[in-house]
C-alpha positions in Angstrom: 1.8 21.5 1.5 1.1 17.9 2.2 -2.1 18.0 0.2 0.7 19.0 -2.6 2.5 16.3 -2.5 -0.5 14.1 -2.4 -2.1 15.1 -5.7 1.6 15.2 -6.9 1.7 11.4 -5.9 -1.7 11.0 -8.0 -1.1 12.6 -10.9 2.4 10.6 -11.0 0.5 7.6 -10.7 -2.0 8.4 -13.8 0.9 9.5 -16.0 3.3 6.7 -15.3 0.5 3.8 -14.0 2.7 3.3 -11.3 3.8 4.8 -7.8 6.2 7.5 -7.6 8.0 5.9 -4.6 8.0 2.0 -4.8 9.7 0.0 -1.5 8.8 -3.5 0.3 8.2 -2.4 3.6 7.1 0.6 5.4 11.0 1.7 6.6 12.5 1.6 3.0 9.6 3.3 1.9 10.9 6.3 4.4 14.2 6.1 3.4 13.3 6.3 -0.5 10.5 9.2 0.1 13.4 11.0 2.1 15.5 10.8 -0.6 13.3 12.5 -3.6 13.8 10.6 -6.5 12.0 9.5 -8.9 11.9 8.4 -12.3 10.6 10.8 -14.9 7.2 10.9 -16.5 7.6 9.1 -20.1 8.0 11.6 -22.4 4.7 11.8 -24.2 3.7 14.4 -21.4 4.9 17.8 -22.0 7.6 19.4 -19.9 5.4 21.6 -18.6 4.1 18.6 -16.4 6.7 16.8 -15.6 8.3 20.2 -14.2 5.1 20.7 -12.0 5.7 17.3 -11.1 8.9 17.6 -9.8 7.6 20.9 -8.0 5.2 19.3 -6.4 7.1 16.3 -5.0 9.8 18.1 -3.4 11.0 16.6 0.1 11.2 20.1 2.0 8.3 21.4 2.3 9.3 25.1 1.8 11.1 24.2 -1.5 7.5 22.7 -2.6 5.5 24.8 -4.8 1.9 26.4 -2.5 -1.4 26.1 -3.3 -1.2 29.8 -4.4 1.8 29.3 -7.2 -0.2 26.2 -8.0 -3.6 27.4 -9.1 -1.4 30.6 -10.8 0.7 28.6 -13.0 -1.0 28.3 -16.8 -1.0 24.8 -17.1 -3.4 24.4 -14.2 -5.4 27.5 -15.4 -6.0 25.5 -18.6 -6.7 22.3 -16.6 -9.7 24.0 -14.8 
């Protein structure tokens, strides 16, 4: 689930150039990761995305989608 979030954090980064979680020190950094939000991928991505996105990004870790649900979903399919 960790690896999840990760690659969630990466393709973030390649779709909005920046970090999904941006802080000036290593404790508001916690506190903001704890907290789960983000701003929204610009809108020249598909919803598709920005839904997987927010799936894989999710604070509790059961809440975030698996490796499993990952590789089934379509848009991945297409990816690979």
């Amino acid at each position: 689930k960790a690896d999840i979030w990760s690659v969630g954090c990466i393709v973030y980064e390649m779709c909005c150039l920046k970090t999904p979680f941006k802080a000036k020190g290593l404790n508001e950094l916690f506190e903001i990761v704890c907290k789960g939000k983000f701003a929204s991928i610009p809108s020249i991505y598909t919803k598709d995305l920005s839904i997987l996105i927010q799936k894989m990004l999710k604070v509790e870790e059961n809440e975030r989608i698996s490796c499993d649900d990952f590789f089934n979903l379509s848009i991945v399919k297409n990816w690979i």
